[in-house]
ZALUMKE-126154 format. One line per 3 residues: number of its first residue (from 1); for each residue y negated, z, x of C-alpha. Coordinates in Angstrom, 1 decimal. Layout:
REM residues N
NUM	Y Z X  ...
//
This chain:
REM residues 412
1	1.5 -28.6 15.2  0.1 -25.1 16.0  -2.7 -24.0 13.2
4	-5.9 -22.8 14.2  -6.2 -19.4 16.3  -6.5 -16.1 13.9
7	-9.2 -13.7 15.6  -8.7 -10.1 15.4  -10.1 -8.3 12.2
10	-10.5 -4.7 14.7  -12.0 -6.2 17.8  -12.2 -9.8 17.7
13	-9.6 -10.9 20.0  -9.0 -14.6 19.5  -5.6 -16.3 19.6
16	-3.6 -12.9 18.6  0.2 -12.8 19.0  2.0 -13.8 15.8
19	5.7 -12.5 15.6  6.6 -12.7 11.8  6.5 -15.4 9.0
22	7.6 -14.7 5.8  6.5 -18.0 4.2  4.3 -19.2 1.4
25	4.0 -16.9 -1.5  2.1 -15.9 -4.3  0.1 -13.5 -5.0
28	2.4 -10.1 -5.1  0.5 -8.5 -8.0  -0.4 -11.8 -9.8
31	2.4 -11.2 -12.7  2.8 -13.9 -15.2  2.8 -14.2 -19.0
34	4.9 -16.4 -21.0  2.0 -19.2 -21.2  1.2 -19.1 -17.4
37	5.3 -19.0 -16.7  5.6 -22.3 -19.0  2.5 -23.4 -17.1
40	4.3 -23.8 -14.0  1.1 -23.3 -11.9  0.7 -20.6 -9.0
43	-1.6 -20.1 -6.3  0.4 -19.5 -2.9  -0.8 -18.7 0.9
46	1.3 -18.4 3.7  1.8 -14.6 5.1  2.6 -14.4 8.7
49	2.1 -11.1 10.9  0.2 -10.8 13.8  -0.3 -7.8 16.7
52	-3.6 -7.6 18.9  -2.8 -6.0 22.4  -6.2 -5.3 22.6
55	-7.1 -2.9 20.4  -3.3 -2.4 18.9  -3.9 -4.0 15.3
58	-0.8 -5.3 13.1  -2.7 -7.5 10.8  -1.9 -10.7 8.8
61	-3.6 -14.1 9.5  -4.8 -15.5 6.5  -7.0 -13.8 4.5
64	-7.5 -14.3 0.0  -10.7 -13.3 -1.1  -10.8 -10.0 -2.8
67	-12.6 -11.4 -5.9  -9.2 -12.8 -6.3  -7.0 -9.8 -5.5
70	-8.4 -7.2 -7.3  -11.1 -7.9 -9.9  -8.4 -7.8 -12.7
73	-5.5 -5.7 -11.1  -1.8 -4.5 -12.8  -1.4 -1.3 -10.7
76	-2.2 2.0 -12.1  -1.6 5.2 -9.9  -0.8 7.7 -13.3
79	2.8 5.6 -13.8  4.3 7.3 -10.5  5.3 11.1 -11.0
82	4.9 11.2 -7.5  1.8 10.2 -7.2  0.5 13.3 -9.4
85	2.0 15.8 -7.4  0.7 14.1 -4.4  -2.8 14.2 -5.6
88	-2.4 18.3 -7.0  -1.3 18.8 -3.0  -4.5 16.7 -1.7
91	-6.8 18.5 -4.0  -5.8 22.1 -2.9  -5.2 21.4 0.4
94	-8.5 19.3 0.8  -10.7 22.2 -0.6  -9.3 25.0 2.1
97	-9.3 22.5 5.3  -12.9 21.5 4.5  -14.3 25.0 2.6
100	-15.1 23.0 -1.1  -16.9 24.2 -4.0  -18.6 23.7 -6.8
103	-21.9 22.1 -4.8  -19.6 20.0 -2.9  -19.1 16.3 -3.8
106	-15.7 14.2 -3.2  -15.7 10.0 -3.5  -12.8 7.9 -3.9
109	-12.8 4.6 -2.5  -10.8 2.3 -4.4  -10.1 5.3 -7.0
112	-8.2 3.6 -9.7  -7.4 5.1 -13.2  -8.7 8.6 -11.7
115	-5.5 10.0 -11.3  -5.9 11.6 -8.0  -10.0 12.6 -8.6
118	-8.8 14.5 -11.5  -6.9 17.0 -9.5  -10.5 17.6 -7.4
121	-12.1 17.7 -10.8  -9.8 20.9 -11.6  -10.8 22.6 -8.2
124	-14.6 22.5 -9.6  -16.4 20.0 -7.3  -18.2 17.3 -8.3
127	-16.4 13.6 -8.2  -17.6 9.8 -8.3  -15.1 7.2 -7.9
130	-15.8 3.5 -6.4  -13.3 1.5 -8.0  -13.6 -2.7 -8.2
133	-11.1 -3.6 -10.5  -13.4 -3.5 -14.1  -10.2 -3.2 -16.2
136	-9.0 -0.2 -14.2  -12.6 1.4 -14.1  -13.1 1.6 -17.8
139	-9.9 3.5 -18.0  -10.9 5.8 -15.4  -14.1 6.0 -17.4
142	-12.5 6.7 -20.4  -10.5 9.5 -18.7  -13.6 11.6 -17.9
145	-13.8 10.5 -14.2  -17.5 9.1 -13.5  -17.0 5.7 -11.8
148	-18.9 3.0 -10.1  -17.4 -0.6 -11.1  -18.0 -2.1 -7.4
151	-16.7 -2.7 -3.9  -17.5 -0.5 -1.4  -19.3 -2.2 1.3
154	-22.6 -0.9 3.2  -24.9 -1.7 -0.4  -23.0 0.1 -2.5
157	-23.1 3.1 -0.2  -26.4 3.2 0.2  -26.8 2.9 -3.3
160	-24.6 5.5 -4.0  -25.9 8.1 -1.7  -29.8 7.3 -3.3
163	-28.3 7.8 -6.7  -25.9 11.1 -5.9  -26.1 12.1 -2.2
166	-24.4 12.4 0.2  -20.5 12.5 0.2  -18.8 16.1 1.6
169	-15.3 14.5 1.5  -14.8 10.5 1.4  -11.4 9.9 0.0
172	-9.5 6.2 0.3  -6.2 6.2 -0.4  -4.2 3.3 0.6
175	-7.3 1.3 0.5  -8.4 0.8 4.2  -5.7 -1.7 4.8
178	-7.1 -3.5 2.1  -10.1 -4.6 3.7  -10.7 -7.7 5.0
181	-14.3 -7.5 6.5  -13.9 -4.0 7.7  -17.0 -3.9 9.9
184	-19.1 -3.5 6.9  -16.5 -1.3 5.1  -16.8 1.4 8.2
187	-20.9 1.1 7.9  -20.4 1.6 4.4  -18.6 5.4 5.1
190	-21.0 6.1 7.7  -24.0 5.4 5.5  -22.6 7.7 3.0
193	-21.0 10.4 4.5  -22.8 13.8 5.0  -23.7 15.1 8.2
196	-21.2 17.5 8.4  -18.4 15.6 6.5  -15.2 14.1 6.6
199	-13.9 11.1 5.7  -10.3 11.0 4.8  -7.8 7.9 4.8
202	-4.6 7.6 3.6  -2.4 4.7 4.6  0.9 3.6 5.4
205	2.1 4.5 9.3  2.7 1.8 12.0  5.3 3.7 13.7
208	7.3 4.3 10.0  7.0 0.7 9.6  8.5 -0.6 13.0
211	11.1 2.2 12.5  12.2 1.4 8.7  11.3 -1.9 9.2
214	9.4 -2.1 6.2  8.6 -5.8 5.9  7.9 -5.5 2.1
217	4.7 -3.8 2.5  3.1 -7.0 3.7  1.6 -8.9 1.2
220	-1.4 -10.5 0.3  -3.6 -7.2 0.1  -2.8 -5.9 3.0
223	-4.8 -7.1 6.0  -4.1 -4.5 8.1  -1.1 -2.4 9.2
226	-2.7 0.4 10.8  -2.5 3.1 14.1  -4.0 5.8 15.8
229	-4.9 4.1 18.4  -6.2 0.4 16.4  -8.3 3.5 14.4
232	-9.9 5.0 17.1  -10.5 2.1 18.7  -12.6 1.0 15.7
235	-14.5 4.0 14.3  -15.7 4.5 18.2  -17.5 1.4 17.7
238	-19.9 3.0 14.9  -20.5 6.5 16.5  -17.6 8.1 14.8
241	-14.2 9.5 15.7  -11.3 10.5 14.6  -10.7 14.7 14.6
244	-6.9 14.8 13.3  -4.4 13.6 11.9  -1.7 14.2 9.1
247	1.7 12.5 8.3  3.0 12.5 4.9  6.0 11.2 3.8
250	4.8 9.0 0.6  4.9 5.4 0.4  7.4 5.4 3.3
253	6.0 7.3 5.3  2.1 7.6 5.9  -0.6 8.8 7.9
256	-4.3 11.0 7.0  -7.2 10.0 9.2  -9.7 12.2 9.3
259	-12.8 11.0 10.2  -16.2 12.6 10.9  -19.4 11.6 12.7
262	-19.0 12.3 16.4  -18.9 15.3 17.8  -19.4 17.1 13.9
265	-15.7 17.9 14.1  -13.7 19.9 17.3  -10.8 17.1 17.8
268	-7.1 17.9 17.3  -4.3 17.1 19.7  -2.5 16.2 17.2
271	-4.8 12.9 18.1  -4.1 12.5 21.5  0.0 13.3 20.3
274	0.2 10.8 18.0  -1.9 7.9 19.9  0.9 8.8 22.9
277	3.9 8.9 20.8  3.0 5.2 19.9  2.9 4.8 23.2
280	6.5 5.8 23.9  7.6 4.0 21.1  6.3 0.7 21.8
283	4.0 -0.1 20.0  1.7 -2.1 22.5  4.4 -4.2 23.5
286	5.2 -7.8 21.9  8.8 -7.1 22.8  8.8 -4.5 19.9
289	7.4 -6.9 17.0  9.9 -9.8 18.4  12.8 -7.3 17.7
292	11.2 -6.0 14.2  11.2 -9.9 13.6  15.2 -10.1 14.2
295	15.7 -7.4 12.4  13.8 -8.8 9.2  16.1 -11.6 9.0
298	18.8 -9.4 9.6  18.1 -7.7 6.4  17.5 -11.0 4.5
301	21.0 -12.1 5.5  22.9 -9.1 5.0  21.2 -8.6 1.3
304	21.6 -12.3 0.6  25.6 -12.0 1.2  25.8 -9.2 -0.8
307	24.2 -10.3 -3.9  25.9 -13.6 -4.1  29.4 -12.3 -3.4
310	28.9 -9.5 -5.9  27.7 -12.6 -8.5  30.6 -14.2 -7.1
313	33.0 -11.5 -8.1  31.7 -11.4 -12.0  29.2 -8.5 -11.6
316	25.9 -8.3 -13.0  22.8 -7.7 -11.0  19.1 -5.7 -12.3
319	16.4 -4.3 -10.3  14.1 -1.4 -10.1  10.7 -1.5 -10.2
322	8.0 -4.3 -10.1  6.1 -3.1 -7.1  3.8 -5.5 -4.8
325	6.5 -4.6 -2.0  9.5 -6.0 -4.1  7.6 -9.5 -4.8
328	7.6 -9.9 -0.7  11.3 -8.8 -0.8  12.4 -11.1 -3.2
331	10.0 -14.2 -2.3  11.2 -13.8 1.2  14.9 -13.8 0.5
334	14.1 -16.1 -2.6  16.0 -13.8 -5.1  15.5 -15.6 -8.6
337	17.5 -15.1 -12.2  20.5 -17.0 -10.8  21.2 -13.3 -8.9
340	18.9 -11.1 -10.4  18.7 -11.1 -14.4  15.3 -8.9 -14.5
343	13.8 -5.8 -13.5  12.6 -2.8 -15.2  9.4 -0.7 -14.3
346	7.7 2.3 -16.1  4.2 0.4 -16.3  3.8 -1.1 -19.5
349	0.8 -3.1 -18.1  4.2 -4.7 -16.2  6.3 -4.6 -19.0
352	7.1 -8.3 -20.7  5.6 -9.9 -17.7  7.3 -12.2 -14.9
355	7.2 -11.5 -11.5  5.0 -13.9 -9.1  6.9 -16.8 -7.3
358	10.6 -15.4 -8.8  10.0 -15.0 -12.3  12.0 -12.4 -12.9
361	11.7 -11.0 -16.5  9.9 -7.1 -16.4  11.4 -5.0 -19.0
364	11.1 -1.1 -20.0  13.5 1.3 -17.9  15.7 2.2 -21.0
367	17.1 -1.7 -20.6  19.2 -0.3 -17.5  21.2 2.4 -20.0
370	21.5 -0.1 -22.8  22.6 -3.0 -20.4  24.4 -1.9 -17.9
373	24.3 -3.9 -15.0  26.7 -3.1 -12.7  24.2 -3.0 -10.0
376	20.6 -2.4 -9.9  18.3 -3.6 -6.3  16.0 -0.8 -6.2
379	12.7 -2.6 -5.0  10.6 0.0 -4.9  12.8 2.2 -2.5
382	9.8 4.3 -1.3  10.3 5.9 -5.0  14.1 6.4 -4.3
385	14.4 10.3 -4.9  12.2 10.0 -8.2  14.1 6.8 -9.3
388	17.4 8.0 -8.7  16.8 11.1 -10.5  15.5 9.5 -13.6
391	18.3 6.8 -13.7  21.0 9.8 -13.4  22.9 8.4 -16.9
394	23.0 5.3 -15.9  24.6 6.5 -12.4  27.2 8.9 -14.5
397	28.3 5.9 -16.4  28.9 4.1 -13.2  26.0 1.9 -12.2
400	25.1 1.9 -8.4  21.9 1.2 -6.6  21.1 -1.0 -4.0
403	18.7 0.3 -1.3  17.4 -3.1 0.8  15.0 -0.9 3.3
406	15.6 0.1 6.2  19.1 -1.0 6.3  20.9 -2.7 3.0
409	23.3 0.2 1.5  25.3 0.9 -1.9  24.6 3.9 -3.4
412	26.6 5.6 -6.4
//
């Protein structure tokens, strides 16, 4: 029996094509203790993928309130080496593109432990962070970083602009997608930003993730899985526009949108390039998400096989990381202890946790050199180069790695 019709979060399209289930799941940062694991109890919503010809937005269907998602949340941004040196690039780069100093203020939507507003705070501007998660704002706090302990919506900017001004530089990294009601999100950054301002978002690439076929980044907290053209579609409803455009390769590959009030900003071709190469690439066609669909399943099948004839053969299986992307991954394939004995992650907010729906014991990263599995699933792939790197003894003594995205591989 069909379910009801999902309406387009971007435009409003009714009856939108859906071309991916991955099932029922729980929440992908919703770790467990040892109480709530003997509990047996789990909250669990179905995640299926849907693509609006209209406007060109990948979204999923069923939408968890945020109260749920992210007022208590396990992800801290200062765990990821990466991460830093992302956040020292943004900073300099940031304060030559748009001419910064020390009058010159910088927000972070969705700013977390303050990481990436410290590297502004070096450069001399002033910084504010909007952050909703109260556990993860007091460490922010704590770290010097002035925060506001809300959600961004249209109140809170105007509240914020009464209290400090204006915004030169509006800063939300991988926060956008985030967003379910993103109507009053987008009124929120116009609200706030200054006349002459830009509003930069950060978020993982549509065309990276048709090409890699990263699945794994759906989850729960992502609504939306964004592009140039779903973007401009939507800001040109508020009187804005997008003026360029920036790939970067973290997280898999992502995209900068920089946005400013119309006509405050001369407009890139890198624009017009990018909303065209989607183009080419098929990105408005259903066609494209059917075969991203048969692909999916391809990797489930091929990853399956190989971890149960590898347990088949007397060898011993561990992951990497404990990222929201990994839960999908192994809820989707439905990867438990009887292949995987645990995984390791450098967050000890992780550490001596389970993971949701799989239950998969978290443990510190110097498990992996003391234990030596024979092979190690590297969930959170997007961190390979860093990982590998780190894990270099354990790879001299012979342990091998086992990338699942874009295509399953062995590496030694």
């Amino acid at each position: 029996m069909r379910g009801t019709p999902v309406k387009c979060r971007f435009c409003g399209k009714e009856d939108i094509f859906k071309f991916l289930e991955l099932g029922t799941m729980a929440l992908a940062n919703s770790f467990l203790n040892e109480r709530q694991l003997q509990l047996g109890k789990e909250p669990t919503h179905p995640l299926d993928v849907f693509f609006c010809e209209q406007c060109g937005l990948v979204q999923i269907g069923h939408v968890v309130s945020p109260d749920e998602l992210f007022t208590d949340y396990i992800y801290f941004s200062a765990t990821s080496d990466l991460v830093h040196r992302h956040a020292s690039s943004l900073a300099e780069s940031f304060q030559r593109r748009f001419s910064l100093n020390k009058d010159s203020r910088v927000v972070e939507i969705a700013s977390n432990d303050g990481t990436v507003l410290q590297y502004f705070k070096k450069t001399g501007v002033q910084t504010l962070g909007v952050e909703p998660a109260a556990n993860i704002a007091k460490v922010a706090i704590e770290s010097g970083i002035e925060t506001v302990n809300e959600f961004f919506n249209e109140a809170t900017a105007q509240a914020v602009r009464e209290r400090y001004g204006a915004a030169d530089v509006i800063l939300g990294r991988h926060v956008f997608a985030h967003v379910p009601e993103i109507h009053g999100f987008v009124k929120g950054l116009k609200t706030l930003l200054a006349e002459k301002g830009a509003v930069a978002i950060e978020a993982p690439y549509l065309i990276d993730f048709v090409e890699n076929n990263e699945f794994d980044t759906v989850y729960h907290e992502h609504y939306s899985y964004l592009s140039v053209r779903a973007m401009s579609y939507l800001f040109n409803l508020y009187g804005m526009e997008l003026f360029d455009v920036e790939r970067v390769a973290i997280h898999g590959g992502s995209i900068i949108y920089f946005i400013g009030h119309r006509g405050a900003h001369p407009v890139s071709a890198n624009v017009a390039e990018l909303v065209a190469a989607e183009q080419a690439k098929g990105l408005g066609s259903k066609e494209t998400y059917r075969e991203f669909a048969l692909r999916t399943a391809a990797i489930k099948h091929d990853l399956m096989k190989l971890l149960t004839e590898l347990k088949e053969s007397g060898k011993r299986i561990a992951a990497y990381g404990a990222p929201a992307k990994g839960n999908t991954l192994l809820n989707y394939c439905g990867i438990t202890t009887d292949l995987v004995e645990y995984t390791v992650d450098k967050s000890p907010y992780k550490q001596n946790l389970y993971t949701p729906g799989t239950h998969l014991p978290v443990l510190h990263p110097d498990r992996l050199v003391q234990d030596m599995p024979d092979y190690v699933l590297l969930l959170a792939w997007n961190f390979a180069d860093e990982i590998l790197q780190q894990q270099q003894v354990y790879r001299d003594r012979g342990g091998k790695f086992i990338l699942p995205i874009p295509a399953v591989r062995i590496i030694e």
